[in-house]
N, C-alpha and C positions, 0 to 999 in steps of 0.2 A: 579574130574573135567576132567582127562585127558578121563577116559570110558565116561563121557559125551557126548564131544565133538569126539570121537569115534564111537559113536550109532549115532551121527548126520550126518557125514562123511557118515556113512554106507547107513543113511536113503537119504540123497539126491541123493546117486549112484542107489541107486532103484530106484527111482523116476523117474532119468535119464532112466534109462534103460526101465520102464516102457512107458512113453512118445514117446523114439526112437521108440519101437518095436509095438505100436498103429500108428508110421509113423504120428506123432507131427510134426509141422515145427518146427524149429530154435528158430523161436521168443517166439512160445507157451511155449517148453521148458525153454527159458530164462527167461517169464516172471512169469513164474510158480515157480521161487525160486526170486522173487520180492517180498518187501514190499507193501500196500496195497497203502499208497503213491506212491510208485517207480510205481505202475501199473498205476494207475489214469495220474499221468505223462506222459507216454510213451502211454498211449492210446490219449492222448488229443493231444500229439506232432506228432504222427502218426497214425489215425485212422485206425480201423481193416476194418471199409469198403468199403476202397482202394484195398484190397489183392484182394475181390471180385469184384470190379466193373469193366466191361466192355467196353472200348471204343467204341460209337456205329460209324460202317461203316459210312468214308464219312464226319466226326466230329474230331475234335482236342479238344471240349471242352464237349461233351454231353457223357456221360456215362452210362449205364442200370446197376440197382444192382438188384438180388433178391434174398432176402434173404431165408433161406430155409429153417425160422418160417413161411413166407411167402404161403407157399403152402396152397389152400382150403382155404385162409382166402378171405373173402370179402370187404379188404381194398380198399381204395378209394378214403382218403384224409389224409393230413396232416398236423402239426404246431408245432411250438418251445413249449416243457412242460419244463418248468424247464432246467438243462442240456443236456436234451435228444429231442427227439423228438414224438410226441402223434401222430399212428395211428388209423385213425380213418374206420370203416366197417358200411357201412349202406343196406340194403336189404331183400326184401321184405321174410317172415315167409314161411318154405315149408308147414306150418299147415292153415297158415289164410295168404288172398294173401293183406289184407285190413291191416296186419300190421307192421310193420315196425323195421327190428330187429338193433339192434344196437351192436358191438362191440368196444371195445377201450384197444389198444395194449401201452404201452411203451415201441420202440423200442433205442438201446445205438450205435450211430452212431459209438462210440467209441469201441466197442467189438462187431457191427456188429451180434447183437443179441435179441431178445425179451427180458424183463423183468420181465412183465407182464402183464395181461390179465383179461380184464372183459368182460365177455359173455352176452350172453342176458338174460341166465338164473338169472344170478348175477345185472341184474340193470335191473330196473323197471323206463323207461323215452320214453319219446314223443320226447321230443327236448333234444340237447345239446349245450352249451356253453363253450368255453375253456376264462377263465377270469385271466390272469398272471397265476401265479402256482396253478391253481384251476381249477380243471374238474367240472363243474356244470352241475348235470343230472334233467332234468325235468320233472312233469310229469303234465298235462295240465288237465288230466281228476279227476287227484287227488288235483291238487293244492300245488305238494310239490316240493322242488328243494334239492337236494341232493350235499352235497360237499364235493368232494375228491379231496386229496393232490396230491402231483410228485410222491407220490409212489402208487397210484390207491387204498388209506386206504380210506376208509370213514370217513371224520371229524362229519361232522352234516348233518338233515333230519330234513326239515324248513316247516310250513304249509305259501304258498304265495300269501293266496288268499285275503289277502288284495290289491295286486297289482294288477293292470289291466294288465296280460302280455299279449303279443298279439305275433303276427310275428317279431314286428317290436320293439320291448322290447330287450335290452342290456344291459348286467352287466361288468363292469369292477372292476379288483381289485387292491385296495389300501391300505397304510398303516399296509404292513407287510401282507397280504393275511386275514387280521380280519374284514376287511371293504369291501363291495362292492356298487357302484354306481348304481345307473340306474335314468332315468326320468320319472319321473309320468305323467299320460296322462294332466295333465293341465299345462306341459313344465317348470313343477319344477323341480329340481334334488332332488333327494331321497340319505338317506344312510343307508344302512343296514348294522348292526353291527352284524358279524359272528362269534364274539370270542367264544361265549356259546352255550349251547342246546337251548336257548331261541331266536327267531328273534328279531331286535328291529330298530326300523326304525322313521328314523328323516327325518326332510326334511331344513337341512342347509340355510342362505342365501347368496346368491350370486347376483351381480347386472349385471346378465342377464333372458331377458324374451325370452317365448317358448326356453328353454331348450334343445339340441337335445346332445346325449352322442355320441361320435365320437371313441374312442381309447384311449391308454395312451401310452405315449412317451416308447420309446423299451428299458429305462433306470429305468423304473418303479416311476417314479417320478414325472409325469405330468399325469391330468386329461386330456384331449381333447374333449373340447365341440362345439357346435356352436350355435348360440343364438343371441337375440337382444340387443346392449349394451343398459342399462335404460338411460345411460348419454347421448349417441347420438344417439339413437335409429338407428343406423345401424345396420346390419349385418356384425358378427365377428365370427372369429374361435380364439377362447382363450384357452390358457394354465394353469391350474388351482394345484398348489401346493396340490400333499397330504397330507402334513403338515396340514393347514392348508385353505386350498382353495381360497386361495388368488393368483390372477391372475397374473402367471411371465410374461407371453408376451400375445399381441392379436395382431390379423391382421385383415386385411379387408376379408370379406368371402360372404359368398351366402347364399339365403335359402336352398340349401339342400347342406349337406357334401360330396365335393369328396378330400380328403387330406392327411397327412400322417406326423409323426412325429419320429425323431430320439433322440438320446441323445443331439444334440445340433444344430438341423438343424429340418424346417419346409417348409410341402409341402401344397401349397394350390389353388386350383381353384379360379378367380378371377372377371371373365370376362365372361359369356353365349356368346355374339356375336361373340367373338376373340377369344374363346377357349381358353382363358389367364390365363396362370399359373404365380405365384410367390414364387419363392425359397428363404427361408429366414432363416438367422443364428441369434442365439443370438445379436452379434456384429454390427447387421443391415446389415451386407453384402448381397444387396438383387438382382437378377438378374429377369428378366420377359421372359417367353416366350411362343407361342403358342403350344399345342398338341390337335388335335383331331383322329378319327378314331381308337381309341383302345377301348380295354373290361377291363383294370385293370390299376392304377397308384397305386405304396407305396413306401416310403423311407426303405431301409433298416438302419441296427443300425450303418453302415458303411459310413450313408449319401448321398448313391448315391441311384437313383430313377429305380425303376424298372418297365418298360413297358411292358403292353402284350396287342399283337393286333393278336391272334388268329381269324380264322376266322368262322363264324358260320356255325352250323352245317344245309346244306341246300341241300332235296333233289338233289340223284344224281350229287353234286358236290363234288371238295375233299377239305376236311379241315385240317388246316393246322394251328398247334400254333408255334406262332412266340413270340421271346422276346427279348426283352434289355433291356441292363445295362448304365445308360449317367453318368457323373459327374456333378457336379455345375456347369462348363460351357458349358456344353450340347455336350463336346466329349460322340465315345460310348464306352464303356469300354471291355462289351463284347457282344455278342447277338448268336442266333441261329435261325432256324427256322424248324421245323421238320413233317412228312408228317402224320398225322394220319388218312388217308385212306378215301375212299366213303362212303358218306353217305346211312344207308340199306344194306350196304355192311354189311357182318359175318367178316369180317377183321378190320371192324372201330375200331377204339383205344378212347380213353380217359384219358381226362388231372383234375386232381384233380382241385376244385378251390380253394384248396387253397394250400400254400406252405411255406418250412420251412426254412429260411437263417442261417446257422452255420458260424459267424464271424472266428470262428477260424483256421477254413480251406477255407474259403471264395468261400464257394461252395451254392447251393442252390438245396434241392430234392424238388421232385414234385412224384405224386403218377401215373402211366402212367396202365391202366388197358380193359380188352376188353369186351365182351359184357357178357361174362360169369366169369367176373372178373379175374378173373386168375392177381393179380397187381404184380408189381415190380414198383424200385425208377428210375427214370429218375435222375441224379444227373448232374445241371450245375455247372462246374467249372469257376468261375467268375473271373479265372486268367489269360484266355488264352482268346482270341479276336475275334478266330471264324469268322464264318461275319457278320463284322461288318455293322451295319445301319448306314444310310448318319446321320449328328451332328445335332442335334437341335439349331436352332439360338437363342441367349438369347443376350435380351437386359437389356441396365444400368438402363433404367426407364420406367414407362409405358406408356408414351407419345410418346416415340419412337413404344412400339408395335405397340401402335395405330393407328398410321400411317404408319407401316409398313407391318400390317396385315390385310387383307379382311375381314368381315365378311363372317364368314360359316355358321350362323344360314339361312335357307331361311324359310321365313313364311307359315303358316299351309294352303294356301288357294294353294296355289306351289303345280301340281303333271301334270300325262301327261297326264290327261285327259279332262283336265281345265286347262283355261287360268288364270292368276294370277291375280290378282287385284291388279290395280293399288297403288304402296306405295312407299313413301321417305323415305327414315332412313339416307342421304347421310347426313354429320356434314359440309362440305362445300364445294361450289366450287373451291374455289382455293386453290392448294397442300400447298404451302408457302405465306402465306400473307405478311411475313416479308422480300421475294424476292420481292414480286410485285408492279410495278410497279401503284402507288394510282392516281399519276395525280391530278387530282382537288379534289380528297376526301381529300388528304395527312393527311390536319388537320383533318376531321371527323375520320379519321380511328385512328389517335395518341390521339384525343377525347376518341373512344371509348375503346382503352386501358386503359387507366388512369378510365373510371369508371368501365372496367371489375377488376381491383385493388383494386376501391374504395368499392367494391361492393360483391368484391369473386365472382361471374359471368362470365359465358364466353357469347361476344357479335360478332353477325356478322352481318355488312351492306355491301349495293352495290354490289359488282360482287362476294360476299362471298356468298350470299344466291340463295341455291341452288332452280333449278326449281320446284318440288316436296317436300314438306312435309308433313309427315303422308299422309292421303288420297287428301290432298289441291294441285291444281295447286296454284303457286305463281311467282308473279313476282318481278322480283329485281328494286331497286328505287339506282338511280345514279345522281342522281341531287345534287351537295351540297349543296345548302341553305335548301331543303329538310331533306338530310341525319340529318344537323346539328340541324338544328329546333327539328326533333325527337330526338337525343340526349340530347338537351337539357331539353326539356318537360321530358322525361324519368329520366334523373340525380334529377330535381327537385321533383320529386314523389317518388324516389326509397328513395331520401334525408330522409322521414318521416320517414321511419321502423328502428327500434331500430338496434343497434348493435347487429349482427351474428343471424342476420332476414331470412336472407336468406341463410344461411348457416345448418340453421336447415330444410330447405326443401329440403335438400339432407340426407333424412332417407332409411333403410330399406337395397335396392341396389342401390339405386340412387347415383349416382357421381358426379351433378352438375346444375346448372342449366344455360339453355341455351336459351338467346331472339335473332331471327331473328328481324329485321327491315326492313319491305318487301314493295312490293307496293299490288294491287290488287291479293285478296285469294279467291280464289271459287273451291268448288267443288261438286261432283254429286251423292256422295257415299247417298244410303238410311239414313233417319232419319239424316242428317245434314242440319246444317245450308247453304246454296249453295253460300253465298256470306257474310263472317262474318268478324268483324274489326277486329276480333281475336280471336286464338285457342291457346290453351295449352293441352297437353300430354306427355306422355314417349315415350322416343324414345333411342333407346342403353343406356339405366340405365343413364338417366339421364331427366329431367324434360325439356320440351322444350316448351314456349312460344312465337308464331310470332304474329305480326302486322304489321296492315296495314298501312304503317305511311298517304296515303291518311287521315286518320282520325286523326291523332296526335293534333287535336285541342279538341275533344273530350275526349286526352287518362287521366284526370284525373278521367274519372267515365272507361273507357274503361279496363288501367291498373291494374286498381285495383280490377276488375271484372274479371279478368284471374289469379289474383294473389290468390283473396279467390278459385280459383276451386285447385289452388294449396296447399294453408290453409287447404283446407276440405281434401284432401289425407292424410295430415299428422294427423291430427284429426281422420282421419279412421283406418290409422295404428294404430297410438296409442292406441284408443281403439278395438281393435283386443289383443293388449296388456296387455291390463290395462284395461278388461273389468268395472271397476270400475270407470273409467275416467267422468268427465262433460259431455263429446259429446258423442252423439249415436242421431241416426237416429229418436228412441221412444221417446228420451226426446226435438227434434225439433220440432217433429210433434203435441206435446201436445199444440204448442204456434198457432195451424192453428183452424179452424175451426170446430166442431164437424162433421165427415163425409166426411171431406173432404179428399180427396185422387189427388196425380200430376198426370198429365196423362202420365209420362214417355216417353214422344213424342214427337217433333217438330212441328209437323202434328198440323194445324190448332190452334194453340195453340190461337190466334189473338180474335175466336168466342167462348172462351173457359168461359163455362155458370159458372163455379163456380168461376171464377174472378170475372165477372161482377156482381154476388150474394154476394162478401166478397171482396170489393177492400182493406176495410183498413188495410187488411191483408196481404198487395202484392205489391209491388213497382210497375208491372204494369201483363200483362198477362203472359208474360214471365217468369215470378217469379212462374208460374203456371206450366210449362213443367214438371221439376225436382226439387228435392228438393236443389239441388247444384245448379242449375239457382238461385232459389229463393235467396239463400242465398248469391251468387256473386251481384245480382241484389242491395240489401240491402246494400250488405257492398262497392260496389262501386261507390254509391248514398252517402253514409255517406263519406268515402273519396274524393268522388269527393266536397262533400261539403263543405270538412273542408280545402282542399285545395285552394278552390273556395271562402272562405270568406264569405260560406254563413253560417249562426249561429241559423237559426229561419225556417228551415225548417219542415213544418206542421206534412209532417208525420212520423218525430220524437220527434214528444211531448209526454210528460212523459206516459199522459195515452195512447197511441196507440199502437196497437198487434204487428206493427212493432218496436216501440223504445224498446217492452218488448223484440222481436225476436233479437234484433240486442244485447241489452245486456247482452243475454242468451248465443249467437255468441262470444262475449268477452271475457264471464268471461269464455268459454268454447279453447278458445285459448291462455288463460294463463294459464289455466292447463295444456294446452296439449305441450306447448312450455316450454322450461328453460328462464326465464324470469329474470334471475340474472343478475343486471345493468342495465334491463328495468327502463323509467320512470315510475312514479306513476300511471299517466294518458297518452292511447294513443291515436294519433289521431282520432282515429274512437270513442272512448270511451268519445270525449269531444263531440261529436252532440248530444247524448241522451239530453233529455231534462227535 
């Protein structure tokens, strides 16, 4: 025992000695009589590639490392693999200029060294994917996806030509790295089960339609989709357990994905017109705020939001990536901004898009490289504050953004070269209704609260309605016995529609629905109607019906003639949906006339020959324009009737192409609507004859 421990003694002095006289630092030597644990430790508590990084001139928080595996590589980009981080090398073949070479490094932030290396001679791939702890190499012309582990092994070589991969195709991985996600082109979610040599592919269900895969929570734990919920047919951004795919949280969301999820925090776009963000925790803790003019939003696993609003690369100008760090209450934590030179310039630099956050130094690399590559890592330090960007304002709820932020969308018809066409999208004249001073409306306006409550509806009269909606001049009606009259006709109509009637024509992106109570609407825009009792449209994601109360004696066929144009939107979604749905446009048209076609016009509609050749087809010529005339025209003939107490109107007797159209219409809105707690029979369903 004793010469054991003797010959050991002797061998660490050598060791020593050998280390000193290669001119080792301190630490190397120290760490070189470490355990493999003790080493793992001391590299994670103090990273080796702080010894190299470089403070860059002029920055308290921005860094340059390059590493000196780095040389002659054509790195370029980067992301989280496992404990390490995956670089990635893309550039064009010195053999064939047509293709596309690919490299993939694992470098160990922690010993500040490569790992290792797959060449191009080593992978055969078109595209790649990094999906959790899984390099996915592609190859498009073969149809096969290739998956290697954190340690660049090859697991399995999968033929995936059963899938439709396209550009726009994404895999995430779940459930231990055996499973991976993606959406099938008809906006189902797909599962591919990777444990074998064998692919095997299901397609789960889950109760959202068109499908879009988003990411998975930075805890490995949540699916992130976005999709139509079946239940409310809105748009959501849900969180989908890999367990078993049952939905932790959903939010309100958009048709397309911009968002981001942490271990216990979620980011989501909210709003097109407000640029409106909403930040939300498990715990509901939810804050709102506006962001536009950037190139990137994502939550890091830290929970706080990282912006970049570099600027594009545009001849002869200098561009310049700029970034921040905010918290949940929209301080900024840290930010930079740095000069990456003229564009055409041999000096221009380049910023990876993508980048890798290390929680445990709470740093973040970016791959920074020039036109002949030559990279090194940019490394921000997210602990020091740099400069800072002015705070983002976040509000408690989104009623306050609303009114507290501009719209920034301006409409497509907007540029300098053309004058804009006239359009309202303004929600109302006056900032506070509940400061103002009502006067003679007092009761009409505490009227029309109590049935925007009864109703779920928001309503606006008198000096609330603005001059301009959509493309309509309008005028506001201030009369009370006026005002009141319309509100009451209107209470008594709305009366008939079933419980949370109106609550389900706020699908898709819609947020609400909104009736102006106006005087005189005319306008001059082509193909309108220039003087109509009433229009409906979208207007800021939300459904918006005015009238003309001038007509309010007519509005039980009027009302409800603007209500089915809003009926048929939701019937449209739906089946966009639910291609299998009662409603579609082929199975309306089969109840018209052989050959007969709408003219899709306004235009002369009045001298329109195939009315006059097929009235009993047609509530009158009108019904002739569009196929949504026709269908408003019917169904606010049948309500106006049923509310009108008339019971024996001719044409809707049982045998006529109308009573058949209008019952076709019925049974086609109680598919398309959740109709649980409807009555038996509804209004419109009792005229058939």
């Amino acid at each position: 025992m004793k010469k054991h421990n003797l010959l050991r003694k002797f061998g660490i002095a050598v060791l020593l000695l050998s280390l000193t006289l290669t001119g080792c630092s301190t630490r190397t030597i120290e760490r070189a009589l470490m355990s493999e644990t003790e080493r793992y430790e001391d590299s994670h508590s103090s990273p080796f590639f702080w010894d190299n990084a470089t403070l860059i001139e002029g920055y308290d928080n921005l860094y340059e490392l390059t590493p000196f595996s780095f040389t002659g590589k054509p790195y370029n980009n980067v992301t989280n693999f496992g404990d390490n981080l995956l670089v990635i090398g893309e550039g064009y073949s010195a053999n064939d200029s047509n293709t596309i070479n690919h490299y993939f490094s694992i470098y160990s932030p922690w010993e500040n060294r490569i790992l290792k290396t797959l060449d191009p001679d080593d992978t055969d791939c078109t595209d790649y994917q990094v999906a959790g702890d899984l390099l996915l190499l592609i190859n498009r012309d073969k149809s096969t996806m290739s998956v290697y582990n954190t340690e660049l092994s090859l697991e399995h070589t999968f033929d995936i030509s059963s899938l439709s991969y396209d550009d726009s195709t994404r895999f995430y991985a779940g459930n231990g790295g055996n499973v991976l996600y993606t959406a099938g082109s008809n906006g189902t979610l797909l599962r591919l089960d990777i444990s074998s040599d064998t692919l095997s592919i299901d397609q789960p269900e889950i109760p959202y339609y068109n499908v879009n895969l988003c990411g998975a929570s930075s805890d490995g734990k949540d699916l992130i989709i976005t999709g139509i919920a079946q239940s409310s047919l809105k748009y959501v951004t849900a969180l989908l357990s890999f367990d078993d795919l049952s939905t932790d949280t959903e939010y309100t969301g958009l048709a397309y994905y911009v968002a981001g999820a942490s271990n216990d925090a979620f980011l989501a776009e909210t709003d097109y017109n407000k640029s409106g963000w909403t930040y939300q925790t498990p715990d509901h803790d939810t804050s709102y705020f506006s962001l536009y003019g950037f190139q990137d939003i994502s939550l890091l696993s830290n929970n706080q939001m990282l912006v970049e609003r570099t600027s594009e690369y545009q001849s002869d100008s200098e561009s310049t990536a700029s970034f921040s760090l905010y918290d949940a209450t929209g301080n900024c934590v840290s930010a930079f901004s740095y000069d990456l030179g003229v564009y055409d310039s041999s000096d221009l630099l380049y910023l990876s898009t993508q980048g890798a956050y290390l929680e445990s130094c709470n740093c973040y690399f970016m791959i920074l490289y020039d036109v002949n590559c030559n990279p090194s890592f940019l490394v921000w330090d997210l602990n020091t504050k740099g400069t800072a960007s002015d705070p983002i304002t976040v509000y408690g709820n989104e009623t306050d953004l609303d009114n507290s932020v501009p719209d920034v969308q301006t409409t497509e018809n907007d540029s300098e070269d053309s004058e804009p066409e006239e359009y309202g999208d303004e929600v109302t004249a006056i900032a506070d209704s509940d400061q103002y001073d009502w006067g003679d409306l007092s009761e009409a306006h505490t009227y029309a609260a109590e049935l925007e409550q009864k109703y779920g509806i928001e309503l606006y009269i008198g000096p609330e309605v603005p001059d301009m909606l959509d493309v309509f001049h309008v005028k506001q009606v201030k009369k009370p016995d006026q005002v009141m009259n319309a509100l009451e006709t209107l209470d008594q109509i709305l009366a008939i529609y079933p419980a949370n009637f109106f609550e389900q024509l706020c699908y898709g992106e819609l947020k609400g629905v909104r009736i102006y109570l106006a005087g005189t609407i005319s306008g001059s825009q082509q193909d309108t109607i220039s003087d109509p009792s009433g229009f409906v449209n979208t207007i800021n994601e939300h459904t918006v019906m005015v009238l003309d109360t001038d007509y309010s004696w007519d509005w039980n066929y009027t009302v409800n003639h603007e209500l089915s144009h809003m009926i048929d939107r939701r019937l449209d979604f739906y089946h966009t949906c639910n291609p299998g749905s009662t409603y579609s446009e082929e199975a309306w048209n089969s109840y018209n006339p052989d050959n007969f076609t709408y003219l899709n016009s306004y235009d002369s509609y009045e001298d329109n020959r195939a009315y006059t050749s097929n009235r009993t087809y047609f509530i009158d010529s009108y019904g002739t324009t569009y196929a949504t005339e026709d269908r408003a025209e019917i169904f606010g003939t049948a309500v106006g009737d049923y509310l009108d107490g008339f019971t024996d109107d001719s044409v809707f007797s049982g045998d006529s192409p109308i009573s058949y159209k209008l019952q076709y219409y019925s049974s086609a809105i109680r598919d398309g609507f959740d109709t649980t707690g409807w009555p038996d029979q509804l209004p419109w369903e009792t005229i058939c004859q």
